[in-house]
Backbone as JSON, one array per atom type, in Angstrom:
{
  "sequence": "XXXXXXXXXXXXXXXXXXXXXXXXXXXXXXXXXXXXXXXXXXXXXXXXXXXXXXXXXXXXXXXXXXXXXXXXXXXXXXXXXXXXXXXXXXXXXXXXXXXXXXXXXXXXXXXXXXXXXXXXXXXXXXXXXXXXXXXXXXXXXXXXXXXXXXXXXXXXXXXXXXXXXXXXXXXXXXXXXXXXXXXXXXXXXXXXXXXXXXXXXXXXXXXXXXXXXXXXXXXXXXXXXXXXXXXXXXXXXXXX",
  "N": [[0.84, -1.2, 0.0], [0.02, 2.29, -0.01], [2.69, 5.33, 1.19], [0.81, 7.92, 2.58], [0.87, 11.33, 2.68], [-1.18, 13.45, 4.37], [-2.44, 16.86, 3.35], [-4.64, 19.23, 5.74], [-6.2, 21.47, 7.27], [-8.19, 20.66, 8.8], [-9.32, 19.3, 11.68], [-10.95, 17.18, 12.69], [-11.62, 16.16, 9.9], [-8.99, 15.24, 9.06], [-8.91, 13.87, 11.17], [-10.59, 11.22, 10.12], [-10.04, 11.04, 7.93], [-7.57, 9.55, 8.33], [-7.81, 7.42, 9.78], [-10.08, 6.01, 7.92], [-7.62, 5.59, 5.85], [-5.78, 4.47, 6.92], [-6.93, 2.14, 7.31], [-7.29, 0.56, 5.1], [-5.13, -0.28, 4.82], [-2.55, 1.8, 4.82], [-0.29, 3.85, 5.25], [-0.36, 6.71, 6.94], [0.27, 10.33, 7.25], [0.11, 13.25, 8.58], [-0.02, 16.57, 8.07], [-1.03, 20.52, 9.42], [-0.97, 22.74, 7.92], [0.34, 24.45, 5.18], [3.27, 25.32, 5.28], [3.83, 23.28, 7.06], [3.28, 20.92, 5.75], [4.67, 21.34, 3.17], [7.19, 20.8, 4.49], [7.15, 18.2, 5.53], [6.65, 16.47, 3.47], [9.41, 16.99, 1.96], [10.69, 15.53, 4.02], [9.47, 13.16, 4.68], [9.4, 11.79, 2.17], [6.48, 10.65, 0.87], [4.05, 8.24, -1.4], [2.22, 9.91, -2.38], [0.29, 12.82, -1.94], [-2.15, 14.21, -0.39], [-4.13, 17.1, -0.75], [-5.64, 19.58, 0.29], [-7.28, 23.0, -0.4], [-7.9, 25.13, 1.12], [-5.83, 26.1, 3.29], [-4.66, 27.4, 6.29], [-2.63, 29.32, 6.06], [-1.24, 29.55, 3.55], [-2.14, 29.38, 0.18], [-3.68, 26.39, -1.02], [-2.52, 26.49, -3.22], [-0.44, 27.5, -3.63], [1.49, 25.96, -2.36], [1.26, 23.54, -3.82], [2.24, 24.26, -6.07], [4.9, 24.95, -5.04], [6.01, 22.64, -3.62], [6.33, 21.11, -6.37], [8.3, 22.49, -7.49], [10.33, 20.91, -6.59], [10.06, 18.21, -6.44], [7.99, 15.41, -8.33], [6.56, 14.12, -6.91], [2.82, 12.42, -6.53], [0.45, 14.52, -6.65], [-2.84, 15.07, -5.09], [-6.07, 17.03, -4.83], [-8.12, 18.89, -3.05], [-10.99, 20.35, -2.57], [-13.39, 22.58, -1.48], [-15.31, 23.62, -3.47], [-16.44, 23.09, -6.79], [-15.95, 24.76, -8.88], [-14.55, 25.18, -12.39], [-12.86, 26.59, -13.44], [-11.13, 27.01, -11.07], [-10.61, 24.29, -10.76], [-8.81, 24.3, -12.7], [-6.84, 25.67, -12.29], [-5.27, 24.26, -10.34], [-4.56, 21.97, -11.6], [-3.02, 23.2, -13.23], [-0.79, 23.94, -11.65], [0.08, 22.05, -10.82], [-1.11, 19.4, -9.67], [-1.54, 16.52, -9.79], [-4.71, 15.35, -10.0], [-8.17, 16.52, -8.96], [-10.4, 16.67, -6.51], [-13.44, 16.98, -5.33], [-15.25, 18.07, -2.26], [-18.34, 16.94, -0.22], [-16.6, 13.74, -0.31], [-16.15, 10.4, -1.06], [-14.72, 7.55, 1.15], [-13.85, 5.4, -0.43], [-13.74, 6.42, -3.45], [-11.79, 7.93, -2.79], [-9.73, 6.24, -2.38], [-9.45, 4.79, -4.4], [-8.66, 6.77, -6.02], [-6.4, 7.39, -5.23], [-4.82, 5.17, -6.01], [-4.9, 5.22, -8.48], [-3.34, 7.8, -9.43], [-0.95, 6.53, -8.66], [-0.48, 4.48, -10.13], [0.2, 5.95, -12.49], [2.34, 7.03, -11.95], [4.18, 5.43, -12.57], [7.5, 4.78, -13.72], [8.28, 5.4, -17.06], [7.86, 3.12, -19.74], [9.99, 3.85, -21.89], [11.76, 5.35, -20.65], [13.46, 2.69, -18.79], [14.35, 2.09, -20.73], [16.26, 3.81, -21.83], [19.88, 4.34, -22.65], [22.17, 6.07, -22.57], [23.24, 8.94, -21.52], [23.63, 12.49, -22.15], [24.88, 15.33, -20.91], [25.8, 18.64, -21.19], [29.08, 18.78, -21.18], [29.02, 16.39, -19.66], [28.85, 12.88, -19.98], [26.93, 9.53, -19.39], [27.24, 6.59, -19.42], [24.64, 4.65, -18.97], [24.51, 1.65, -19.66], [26.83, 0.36, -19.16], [28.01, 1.83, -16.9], [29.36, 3.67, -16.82], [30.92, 7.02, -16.62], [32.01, 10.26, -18.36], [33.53, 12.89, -18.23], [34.53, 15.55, -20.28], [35.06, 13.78, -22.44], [36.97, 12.22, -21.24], [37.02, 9.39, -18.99], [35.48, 9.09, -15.98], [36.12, 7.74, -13.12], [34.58, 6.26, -11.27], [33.42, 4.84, -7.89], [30.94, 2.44, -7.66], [28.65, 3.28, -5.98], [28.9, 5.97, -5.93], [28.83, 6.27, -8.85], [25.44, 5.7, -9.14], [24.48, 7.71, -7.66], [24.97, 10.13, -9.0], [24.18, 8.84, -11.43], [21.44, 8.75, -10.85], [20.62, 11.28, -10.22], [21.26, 12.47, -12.58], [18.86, 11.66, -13.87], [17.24, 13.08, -13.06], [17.58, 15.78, -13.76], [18.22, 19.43, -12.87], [15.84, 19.21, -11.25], [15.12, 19.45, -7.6], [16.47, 16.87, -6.27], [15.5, 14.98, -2.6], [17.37, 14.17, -0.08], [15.93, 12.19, 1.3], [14.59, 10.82, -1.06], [16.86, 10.45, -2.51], [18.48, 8.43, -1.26], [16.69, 6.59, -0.64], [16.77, 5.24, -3.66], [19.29, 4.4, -4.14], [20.48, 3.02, -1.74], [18.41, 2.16, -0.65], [15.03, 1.55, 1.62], [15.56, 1.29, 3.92], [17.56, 2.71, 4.75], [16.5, 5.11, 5.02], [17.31, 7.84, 6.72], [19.45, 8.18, 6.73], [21.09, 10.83, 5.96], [23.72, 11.51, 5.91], [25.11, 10.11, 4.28], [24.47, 10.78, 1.35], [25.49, 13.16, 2.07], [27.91, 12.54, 1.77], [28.66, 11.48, 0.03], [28.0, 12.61, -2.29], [30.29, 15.02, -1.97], [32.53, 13.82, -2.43], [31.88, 13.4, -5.09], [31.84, 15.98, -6.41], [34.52, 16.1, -6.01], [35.67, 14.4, -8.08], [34.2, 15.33, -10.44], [35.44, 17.87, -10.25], [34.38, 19.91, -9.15], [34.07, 21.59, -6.57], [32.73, 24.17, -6.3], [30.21, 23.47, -6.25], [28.34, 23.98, -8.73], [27.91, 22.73, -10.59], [26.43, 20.22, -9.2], [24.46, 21.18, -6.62], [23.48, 22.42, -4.27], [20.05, 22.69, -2.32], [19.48, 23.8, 0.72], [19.12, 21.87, 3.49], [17.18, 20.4, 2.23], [18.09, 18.57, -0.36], [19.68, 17.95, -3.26], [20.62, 18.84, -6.58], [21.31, 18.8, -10.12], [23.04, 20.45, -12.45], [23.53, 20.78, -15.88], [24.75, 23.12, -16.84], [27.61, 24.38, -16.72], [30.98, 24.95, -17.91], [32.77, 22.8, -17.3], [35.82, 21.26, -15.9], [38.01, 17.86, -16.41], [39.19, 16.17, -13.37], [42.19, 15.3, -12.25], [43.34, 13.03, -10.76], [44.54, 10.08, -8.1], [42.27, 8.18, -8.58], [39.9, 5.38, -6.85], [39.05, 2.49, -7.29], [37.02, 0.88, -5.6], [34.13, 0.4, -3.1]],
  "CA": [[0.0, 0.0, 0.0], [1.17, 3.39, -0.17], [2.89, 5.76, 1.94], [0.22, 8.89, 1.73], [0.29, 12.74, 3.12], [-2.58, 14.46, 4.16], [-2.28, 18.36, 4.66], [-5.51, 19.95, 6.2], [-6.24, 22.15, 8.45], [-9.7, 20.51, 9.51], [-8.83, 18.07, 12.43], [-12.05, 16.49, 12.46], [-11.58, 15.42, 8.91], [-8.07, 14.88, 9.22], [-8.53, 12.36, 11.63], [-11.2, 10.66, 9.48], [-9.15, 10.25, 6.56], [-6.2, 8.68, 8.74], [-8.72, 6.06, 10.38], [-10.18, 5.44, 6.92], [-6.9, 5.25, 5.28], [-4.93, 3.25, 7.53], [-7.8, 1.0, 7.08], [-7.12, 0.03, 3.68], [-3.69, -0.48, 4.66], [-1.71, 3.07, 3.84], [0.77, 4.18, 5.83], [-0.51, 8.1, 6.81], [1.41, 11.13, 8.02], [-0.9, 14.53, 8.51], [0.26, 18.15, 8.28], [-2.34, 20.93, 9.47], [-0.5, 23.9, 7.22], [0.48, 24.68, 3.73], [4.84, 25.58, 5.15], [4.65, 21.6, 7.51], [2.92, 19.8, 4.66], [5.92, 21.45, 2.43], [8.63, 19.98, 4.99], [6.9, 16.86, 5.52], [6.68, 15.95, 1.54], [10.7, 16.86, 1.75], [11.43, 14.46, 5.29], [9.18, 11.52, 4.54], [9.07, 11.19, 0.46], [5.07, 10.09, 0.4], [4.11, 7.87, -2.42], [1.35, 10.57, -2.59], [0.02, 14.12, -1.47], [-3.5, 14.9, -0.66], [-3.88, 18.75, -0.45], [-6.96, 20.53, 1.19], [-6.88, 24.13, -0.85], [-7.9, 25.86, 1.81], [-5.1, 26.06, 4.27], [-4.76, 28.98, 7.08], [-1.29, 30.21, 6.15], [-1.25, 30.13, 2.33], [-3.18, 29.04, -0.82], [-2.8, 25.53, -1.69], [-1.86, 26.03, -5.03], [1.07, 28.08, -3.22], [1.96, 24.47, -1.65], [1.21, 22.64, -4.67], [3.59, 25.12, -6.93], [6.55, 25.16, -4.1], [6.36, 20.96, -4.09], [6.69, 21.37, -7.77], [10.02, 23.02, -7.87], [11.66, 19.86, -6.46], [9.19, 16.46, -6.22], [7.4, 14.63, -8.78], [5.1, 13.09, -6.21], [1.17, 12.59, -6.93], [-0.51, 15.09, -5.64], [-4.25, 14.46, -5.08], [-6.08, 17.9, -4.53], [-9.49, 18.41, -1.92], [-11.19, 21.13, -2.5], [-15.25, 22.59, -1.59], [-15.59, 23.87, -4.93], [-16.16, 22.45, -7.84], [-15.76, 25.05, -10.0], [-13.57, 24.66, -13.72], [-11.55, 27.5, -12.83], [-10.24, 26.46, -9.45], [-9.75, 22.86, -11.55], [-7.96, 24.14, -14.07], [-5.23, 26.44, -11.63], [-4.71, 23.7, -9.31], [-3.82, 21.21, -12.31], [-1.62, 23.79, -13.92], [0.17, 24.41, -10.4], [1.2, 20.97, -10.83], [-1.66, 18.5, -9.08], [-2.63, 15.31, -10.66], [-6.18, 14.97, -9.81], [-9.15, 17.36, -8.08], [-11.68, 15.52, -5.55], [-14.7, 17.81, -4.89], [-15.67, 17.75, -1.26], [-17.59, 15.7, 0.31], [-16.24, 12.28, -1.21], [-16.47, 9.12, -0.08], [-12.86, 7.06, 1.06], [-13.53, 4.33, -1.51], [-13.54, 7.24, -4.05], [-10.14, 8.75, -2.66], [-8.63, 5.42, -2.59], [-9.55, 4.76, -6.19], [-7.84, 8.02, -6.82], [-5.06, 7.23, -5.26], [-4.36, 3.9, -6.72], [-4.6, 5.79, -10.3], [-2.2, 8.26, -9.66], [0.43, 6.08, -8.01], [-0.2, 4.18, -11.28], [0.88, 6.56, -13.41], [3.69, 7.88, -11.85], [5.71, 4.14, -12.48], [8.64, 4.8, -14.63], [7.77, 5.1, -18.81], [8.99, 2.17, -20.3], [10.76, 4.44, -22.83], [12.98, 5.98, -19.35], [14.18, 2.03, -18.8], [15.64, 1.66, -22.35], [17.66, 4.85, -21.92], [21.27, 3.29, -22.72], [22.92, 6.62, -22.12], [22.73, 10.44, -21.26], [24.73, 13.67, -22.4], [24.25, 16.47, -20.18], [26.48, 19.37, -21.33], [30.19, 17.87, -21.08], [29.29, 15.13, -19.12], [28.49, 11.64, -20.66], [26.52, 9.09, -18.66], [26.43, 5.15, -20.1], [23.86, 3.43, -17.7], [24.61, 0.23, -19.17], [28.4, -0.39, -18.54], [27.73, 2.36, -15.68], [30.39, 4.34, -17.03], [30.57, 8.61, -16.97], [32.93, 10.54, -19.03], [33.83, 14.35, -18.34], [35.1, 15.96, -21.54], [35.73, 12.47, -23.07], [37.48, 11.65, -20.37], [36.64, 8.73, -18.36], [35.86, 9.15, -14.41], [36.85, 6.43, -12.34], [33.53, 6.05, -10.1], [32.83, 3.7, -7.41], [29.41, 1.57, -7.82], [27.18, 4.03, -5.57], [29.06, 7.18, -6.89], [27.94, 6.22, -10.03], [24.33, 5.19, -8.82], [24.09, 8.84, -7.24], [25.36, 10.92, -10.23], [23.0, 8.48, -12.67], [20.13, 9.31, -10.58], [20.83, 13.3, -10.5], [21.52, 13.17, -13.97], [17.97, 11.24, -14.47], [15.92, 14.35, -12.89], [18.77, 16.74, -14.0], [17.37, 20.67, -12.92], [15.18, 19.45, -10.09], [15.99, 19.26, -6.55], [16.37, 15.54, -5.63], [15.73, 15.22, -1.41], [18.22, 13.34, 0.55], [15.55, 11.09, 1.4], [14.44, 10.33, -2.35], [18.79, 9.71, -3.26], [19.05, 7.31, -0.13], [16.04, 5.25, -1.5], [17.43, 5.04, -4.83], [20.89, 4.08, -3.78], [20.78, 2.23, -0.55], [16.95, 1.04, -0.28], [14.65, 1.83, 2.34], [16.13, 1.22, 5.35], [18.36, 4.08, 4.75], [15.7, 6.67, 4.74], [17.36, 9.05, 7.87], [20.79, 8.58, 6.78], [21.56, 11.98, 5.03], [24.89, 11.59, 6.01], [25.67, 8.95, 3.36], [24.4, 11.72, 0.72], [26.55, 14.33, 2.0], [29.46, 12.34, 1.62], [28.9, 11.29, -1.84], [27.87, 14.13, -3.18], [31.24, 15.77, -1.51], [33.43, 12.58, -3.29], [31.58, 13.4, -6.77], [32.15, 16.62, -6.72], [36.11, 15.81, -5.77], [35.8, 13.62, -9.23], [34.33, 16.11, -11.44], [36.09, 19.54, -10.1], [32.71, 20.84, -9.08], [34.05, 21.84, -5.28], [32.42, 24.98, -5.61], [28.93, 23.86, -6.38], [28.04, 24.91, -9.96], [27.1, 21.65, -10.79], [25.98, 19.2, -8.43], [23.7, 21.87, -6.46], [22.46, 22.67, -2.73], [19.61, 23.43, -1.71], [20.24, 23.77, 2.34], [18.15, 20.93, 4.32], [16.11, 19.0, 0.87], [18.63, 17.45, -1.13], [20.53, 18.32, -4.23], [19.73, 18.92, -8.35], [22.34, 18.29, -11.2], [22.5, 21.67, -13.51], [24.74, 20.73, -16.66], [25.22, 24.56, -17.89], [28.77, 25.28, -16.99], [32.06, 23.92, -18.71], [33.95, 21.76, -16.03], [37.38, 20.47, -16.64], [37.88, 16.77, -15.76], [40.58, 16.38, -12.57], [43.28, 14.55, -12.95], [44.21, 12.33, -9.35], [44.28, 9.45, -7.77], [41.26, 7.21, -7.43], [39.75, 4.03, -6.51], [37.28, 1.7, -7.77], [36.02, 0.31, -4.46], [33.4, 1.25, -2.73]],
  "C": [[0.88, 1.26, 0.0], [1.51, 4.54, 1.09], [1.84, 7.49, 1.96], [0.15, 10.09, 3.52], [-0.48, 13.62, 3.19], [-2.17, 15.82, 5.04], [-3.77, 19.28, 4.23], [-6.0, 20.23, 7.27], [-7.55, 21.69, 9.54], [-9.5, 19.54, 10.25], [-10.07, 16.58, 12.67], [-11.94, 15.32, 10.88], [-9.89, 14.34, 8.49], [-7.75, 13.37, 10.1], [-9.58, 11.3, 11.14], [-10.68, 10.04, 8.64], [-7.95, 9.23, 7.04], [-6.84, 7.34, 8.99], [-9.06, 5.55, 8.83], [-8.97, 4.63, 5.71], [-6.03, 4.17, 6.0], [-6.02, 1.62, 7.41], [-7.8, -0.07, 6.26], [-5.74, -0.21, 3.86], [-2.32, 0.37, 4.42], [-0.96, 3.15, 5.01], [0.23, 6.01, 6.07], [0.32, 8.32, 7.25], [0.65, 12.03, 7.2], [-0.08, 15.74, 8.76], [-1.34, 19.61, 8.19], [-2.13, 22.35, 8.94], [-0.12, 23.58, 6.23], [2.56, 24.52, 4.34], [5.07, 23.54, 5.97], [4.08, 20.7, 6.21], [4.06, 20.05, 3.56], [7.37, 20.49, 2.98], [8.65, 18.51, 5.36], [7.07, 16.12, 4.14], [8.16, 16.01, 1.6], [11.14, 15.5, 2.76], [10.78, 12.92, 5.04], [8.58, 10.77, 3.39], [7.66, 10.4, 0.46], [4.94, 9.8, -0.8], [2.74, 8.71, -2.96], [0.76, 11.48, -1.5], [-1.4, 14.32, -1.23], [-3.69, 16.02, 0.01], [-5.14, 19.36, -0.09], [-6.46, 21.85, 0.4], [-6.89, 25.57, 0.1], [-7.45, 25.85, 3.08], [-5.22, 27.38, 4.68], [-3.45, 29.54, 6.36], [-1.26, 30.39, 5.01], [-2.31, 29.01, 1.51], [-2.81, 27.69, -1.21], [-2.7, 25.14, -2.83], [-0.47, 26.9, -4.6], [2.08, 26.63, -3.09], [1.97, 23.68, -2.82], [2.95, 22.95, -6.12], [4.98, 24.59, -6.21], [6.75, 23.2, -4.6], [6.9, 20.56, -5.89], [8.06, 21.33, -8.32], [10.99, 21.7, -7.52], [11.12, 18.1, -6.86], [8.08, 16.56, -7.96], [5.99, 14.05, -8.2], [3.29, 13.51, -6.35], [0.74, 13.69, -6.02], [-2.23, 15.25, -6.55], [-5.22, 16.31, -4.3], [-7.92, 17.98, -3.75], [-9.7, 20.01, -2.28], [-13.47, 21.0, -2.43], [-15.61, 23.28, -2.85], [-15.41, 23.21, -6.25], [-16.26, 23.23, -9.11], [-14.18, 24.96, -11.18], [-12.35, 25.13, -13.5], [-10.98, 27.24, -11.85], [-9.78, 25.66, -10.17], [-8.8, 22.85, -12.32], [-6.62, 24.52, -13.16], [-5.12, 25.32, -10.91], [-4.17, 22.45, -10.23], [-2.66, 22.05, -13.14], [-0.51, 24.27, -13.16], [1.23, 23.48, -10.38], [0.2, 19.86, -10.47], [-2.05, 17.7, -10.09], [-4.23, 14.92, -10.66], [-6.67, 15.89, -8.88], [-9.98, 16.25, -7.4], [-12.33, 16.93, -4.79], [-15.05, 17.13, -3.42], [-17.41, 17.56, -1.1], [-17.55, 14.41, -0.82], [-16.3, 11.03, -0.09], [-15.03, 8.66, 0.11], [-12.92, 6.05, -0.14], [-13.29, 5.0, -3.06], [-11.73, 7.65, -4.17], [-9.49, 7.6, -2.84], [-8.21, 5.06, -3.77], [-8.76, 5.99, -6.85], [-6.44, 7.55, -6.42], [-3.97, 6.06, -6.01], [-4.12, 4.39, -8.06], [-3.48, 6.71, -10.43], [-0.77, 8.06, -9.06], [0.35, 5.13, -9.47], [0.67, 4.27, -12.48], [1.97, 7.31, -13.35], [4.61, 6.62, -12.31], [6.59, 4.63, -13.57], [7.65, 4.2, -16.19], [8.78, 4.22, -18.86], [10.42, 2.16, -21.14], [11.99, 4.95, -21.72], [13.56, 4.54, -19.14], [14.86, 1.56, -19.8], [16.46, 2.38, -22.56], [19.12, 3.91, -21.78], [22.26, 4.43, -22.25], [22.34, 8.23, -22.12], [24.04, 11.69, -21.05], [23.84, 14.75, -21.75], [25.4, 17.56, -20.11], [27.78, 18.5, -21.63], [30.08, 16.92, -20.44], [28.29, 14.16, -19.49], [28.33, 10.73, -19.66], [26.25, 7.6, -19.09], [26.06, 4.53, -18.85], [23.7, 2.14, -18.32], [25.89, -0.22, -18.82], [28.52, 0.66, -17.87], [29.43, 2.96, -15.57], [30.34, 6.07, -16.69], [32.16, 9.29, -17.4], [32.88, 11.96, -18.9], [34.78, 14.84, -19.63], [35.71, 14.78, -22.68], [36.47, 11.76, -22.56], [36.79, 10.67, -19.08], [36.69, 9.26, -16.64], [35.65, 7.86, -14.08], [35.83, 6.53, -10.56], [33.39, 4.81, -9.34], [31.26, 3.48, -7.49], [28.65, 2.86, -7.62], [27.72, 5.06, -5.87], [28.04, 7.26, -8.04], [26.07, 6.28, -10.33], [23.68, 6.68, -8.78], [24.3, 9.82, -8.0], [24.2, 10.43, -11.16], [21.49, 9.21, -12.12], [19.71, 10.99, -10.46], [20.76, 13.73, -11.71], [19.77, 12.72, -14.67], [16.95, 12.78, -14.65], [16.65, 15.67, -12.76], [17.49, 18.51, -13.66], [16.64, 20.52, -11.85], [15.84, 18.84, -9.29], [14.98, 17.63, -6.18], [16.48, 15.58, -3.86], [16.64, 14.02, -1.27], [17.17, 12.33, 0.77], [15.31, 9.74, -0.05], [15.87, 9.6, -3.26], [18.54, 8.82, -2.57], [18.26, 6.33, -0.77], [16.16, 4.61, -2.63], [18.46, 3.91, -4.76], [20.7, 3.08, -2.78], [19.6, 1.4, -0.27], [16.24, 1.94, 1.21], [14.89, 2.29, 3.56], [16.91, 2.04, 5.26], [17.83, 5.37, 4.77], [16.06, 8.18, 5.84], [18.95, 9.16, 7.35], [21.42, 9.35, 5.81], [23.36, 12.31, 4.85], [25.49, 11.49, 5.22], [25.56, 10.08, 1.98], [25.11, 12.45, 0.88], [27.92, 14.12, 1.63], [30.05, 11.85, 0.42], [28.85, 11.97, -2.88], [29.57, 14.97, -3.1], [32.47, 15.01, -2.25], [33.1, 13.01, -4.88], [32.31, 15.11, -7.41], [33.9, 17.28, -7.13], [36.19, 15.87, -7.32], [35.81, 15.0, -10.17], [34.63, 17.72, -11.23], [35.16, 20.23, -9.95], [32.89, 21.58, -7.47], [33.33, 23.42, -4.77], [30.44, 24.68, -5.95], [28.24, 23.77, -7.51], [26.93, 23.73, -10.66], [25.85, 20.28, -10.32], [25.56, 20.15, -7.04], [23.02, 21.78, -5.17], [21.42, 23.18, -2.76], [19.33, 22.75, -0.22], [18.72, 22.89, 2.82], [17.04, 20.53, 3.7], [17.05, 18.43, 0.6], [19.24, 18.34, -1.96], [19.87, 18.29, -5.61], [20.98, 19.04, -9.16], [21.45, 19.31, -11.86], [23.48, 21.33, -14.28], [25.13, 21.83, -17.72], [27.06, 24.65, -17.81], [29.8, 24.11, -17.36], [32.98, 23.56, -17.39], [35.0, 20.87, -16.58], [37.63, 19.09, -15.83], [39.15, 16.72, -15.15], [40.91, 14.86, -12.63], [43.66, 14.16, -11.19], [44.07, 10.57, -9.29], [42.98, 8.44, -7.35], [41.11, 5.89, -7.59], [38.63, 3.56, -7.33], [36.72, 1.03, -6.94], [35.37, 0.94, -3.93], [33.89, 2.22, -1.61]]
}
């Protein structure tokens, strides 16, 4: 079942949807603002969002937009209006689906099952054989990467954590979303392991100030391949 975030401010309903949802088997985790439902979606990667529009602190198509800039993840949108116009801004904010209030849970679950559907990987994204992103060359099948034609000399999960930056190149990947990639589940707190690979890659490709392989302070990181980087020339290893 899936891991799912509900942010609304109505506690009454809030704790309705948790009872109903845990019911069916989900995994919840509730935020009762538009800025904790933002930091929750960054700390505990939900395999889906359901958004109440009318939060106290801001608009949630503010919340829907901001999630935007870095996540992918479904979001499922609650609103007491069912007018076109509301429908249309809150799908062009970024949300996958509207649900007119009130709804039933066998409704919402049916929604949710559709847009965890359609987020699975296009079949056309697992046949990718390789990926040029400015000067740097990426073969994901002999899990190679090449700075100016020049080979880097990556260990395994280097490589793993560069391929996956370079997949969603421009947006910010969270430390939780790398760790699951790379390490699997059970790694979901250890940001550490991110900081220290990211800090190794950047060694590799002469990026120590940044330019490329991209902070933003307490989410995660984003791969920008605008500027010309020169491939460094040292010592490394091929173990992990």
């Amino acid at each position: 079942m899936a891991k799912v975030l509900v942010i609304d401010d109505d506690t009454s309903l809030l704790r309705a949807m948790r009872l109903g949802l845990q019911s069916g088997g989900h995994e919840v985790t509730t935020a009762t603002n538009g800025e904790q439902g933002i930091s929750k979606t960054a700390l505990t990667s939900p395999d889906v969002v359901i958004l109440d529009m009318g939060l106290p602190d801001m608009d949630g198509l503010q919340v829907c937009e901001r999630i935007r800039q870095w996540s992918d993840v479904p979001i499922i949108v609650l609103s007491a209006t069912g007018s076109d116009v509301r429908k249309i801004a809150a799908l062009d904010a970024g949300a996958n689906d509207y649900v007119t209030k009130p709804f039933s849970m066998m409704e919402l679950e049916a929604r949710i099952r559709a847009v965890i559907r359609t987020r699975r990987i296009d079949p056309d994204e697992e046949l990718l054989a390789d990926m040029t992103l400015g000067n740097l060359e990426i073969d994901l099948v002999h899990r190679e990467a090449r700075l100016n034609g020049k080979n880097l000399e990556l260990t395994a999960k280097e490589f793993k954590v560069l391929a996956f930056l370079a997949r969603h190149e421009g947006r910010t990947c969270t430390h939780q979303m790398i760790l699951e990639a790379v390490w699997g589940r059970g790694y979901a707190r250890e940001a550490q392991y991110v900081h220290a690979y990211v800090h190794r890659l950047r060694q590799k490709l002469d990026d120590e100030a940044g330019e490329l392989i991209q902070t933003t302070p307490g989410v995660g990181y984003s791969l920008h391949a605008g500027g010309d980087l020169a491939p460094i020339e040292r010592g490394l290893t091929n173990h992990e």
